[in-house]
C-alpha positions as CSV (number, residue, x, y, z in Angstrom):
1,X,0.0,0.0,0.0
2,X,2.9,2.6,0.8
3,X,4.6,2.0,-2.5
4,X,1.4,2.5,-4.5
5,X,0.9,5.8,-2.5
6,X,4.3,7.0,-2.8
7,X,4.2,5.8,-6.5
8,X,0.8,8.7,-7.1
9,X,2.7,11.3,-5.1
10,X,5.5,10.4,-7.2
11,X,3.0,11.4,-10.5
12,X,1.9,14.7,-9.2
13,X,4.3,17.0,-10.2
14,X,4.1,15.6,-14.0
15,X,0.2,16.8,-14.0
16,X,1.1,20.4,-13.0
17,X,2.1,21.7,-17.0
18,X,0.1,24.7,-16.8
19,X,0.9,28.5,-15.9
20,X,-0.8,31.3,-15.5
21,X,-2.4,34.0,-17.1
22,X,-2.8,37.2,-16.7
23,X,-5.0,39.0,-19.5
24,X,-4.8,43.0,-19.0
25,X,-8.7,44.0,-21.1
26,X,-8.7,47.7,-22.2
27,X,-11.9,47.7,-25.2
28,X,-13.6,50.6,-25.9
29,X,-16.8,50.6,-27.9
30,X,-16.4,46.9,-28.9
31,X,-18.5,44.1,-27.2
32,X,-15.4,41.6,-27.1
33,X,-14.8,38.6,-25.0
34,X,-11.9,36.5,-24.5
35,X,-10.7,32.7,-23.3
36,X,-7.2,31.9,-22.8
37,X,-4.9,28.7,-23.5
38,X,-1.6,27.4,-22.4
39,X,-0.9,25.7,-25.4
40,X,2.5,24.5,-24.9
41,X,5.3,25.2,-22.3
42,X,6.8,27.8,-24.5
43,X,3.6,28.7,-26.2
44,X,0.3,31.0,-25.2
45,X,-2.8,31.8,-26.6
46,X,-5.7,33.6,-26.9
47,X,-9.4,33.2,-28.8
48,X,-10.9,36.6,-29.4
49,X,-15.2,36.5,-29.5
50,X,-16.6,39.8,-30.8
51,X,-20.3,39.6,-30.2
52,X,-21.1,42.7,-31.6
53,X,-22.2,44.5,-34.6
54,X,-19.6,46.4,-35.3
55,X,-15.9,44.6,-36.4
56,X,-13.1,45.4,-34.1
57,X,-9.0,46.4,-34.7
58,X,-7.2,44.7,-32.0
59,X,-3.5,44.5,-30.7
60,X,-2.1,41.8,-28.4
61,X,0.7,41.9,-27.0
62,X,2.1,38.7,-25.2
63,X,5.0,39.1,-22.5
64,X,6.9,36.4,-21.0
65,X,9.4,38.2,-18.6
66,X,13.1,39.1,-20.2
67,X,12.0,37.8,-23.4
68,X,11.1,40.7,-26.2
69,X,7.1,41.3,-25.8
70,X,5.4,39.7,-29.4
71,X,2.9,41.8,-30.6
72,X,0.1,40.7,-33.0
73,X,-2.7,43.2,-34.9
74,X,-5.7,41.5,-35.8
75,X,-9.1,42.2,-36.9
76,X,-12.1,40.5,-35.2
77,X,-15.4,40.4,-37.7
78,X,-18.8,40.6,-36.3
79,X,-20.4,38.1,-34.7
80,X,-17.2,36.0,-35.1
81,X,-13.7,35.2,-33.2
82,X,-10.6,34.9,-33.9
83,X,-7.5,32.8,-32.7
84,X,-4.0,34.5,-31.7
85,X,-1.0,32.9,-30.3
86,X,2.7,33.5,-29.8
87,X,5.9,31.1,-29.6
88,X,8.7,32.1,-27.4
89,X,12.5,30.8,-26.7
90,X,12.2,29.8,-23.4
91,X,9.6,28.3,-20.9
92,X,6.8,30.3,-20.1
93,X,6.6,30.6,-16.5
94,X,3.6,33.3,-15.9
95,X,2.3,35.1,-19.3
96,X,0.6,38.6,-19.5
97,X,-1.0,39.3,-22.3
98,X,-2.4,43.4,-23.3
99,X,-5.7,43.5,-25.2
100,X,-6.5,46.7,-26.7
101,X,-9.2,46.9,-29.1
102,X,-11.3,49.7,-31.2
103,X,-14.7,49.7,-33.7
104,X,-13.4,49.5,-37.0
């Protein structure tokens, strides 16, 4: 019985593969929603909803500490979403990602 236990605390850290995410919202005029994913350890992303009439200009900018920020510009139709993600050079150990949107 101990070596079965000690054999599931021994799994536990291998479960733990995500990080977090911090998501920094500043939309004006736009009815836009998000949802997050940790894709990959050195990969993030991000599904853009716009569930308004009107199509929105947005920029994301993803920052994963000393790395250089990635920025992405993309245009969200209405009534449709779009996915954004970003690829770094190291392992992502907390990722903040800016959303700024406009109306088109």
């Amino acid at each position: 019985m101990k070596k079965c236990c000690v054999a599931l605390l021994a799994l536990l850290p291998l479960t733990a593969l995500a990080y977090p995410i911090d998501v920094e919202k500043d939309v004006e005029g736009v009815k836009l929603d998000y949802t997050t994913y940790d894709t990959d350890y050195d990969m993030g992303a991000i599904t853009l909803n716009n569930y308004g009439d009107v199509a929105a200009q947005c920029k994301v900018t993803f920052r994963n500490g000393p790395e250089a920020p990635r920025v992405r510009r993309v245009q969200v139709p209405a009534k449709q979403s779009v996915d954004v993600n970003a690829k770094f050079n190291r392992k992502i150990i907390k990722l903040r990602i800016a959303l700024s949107c406009k109306p088109q």
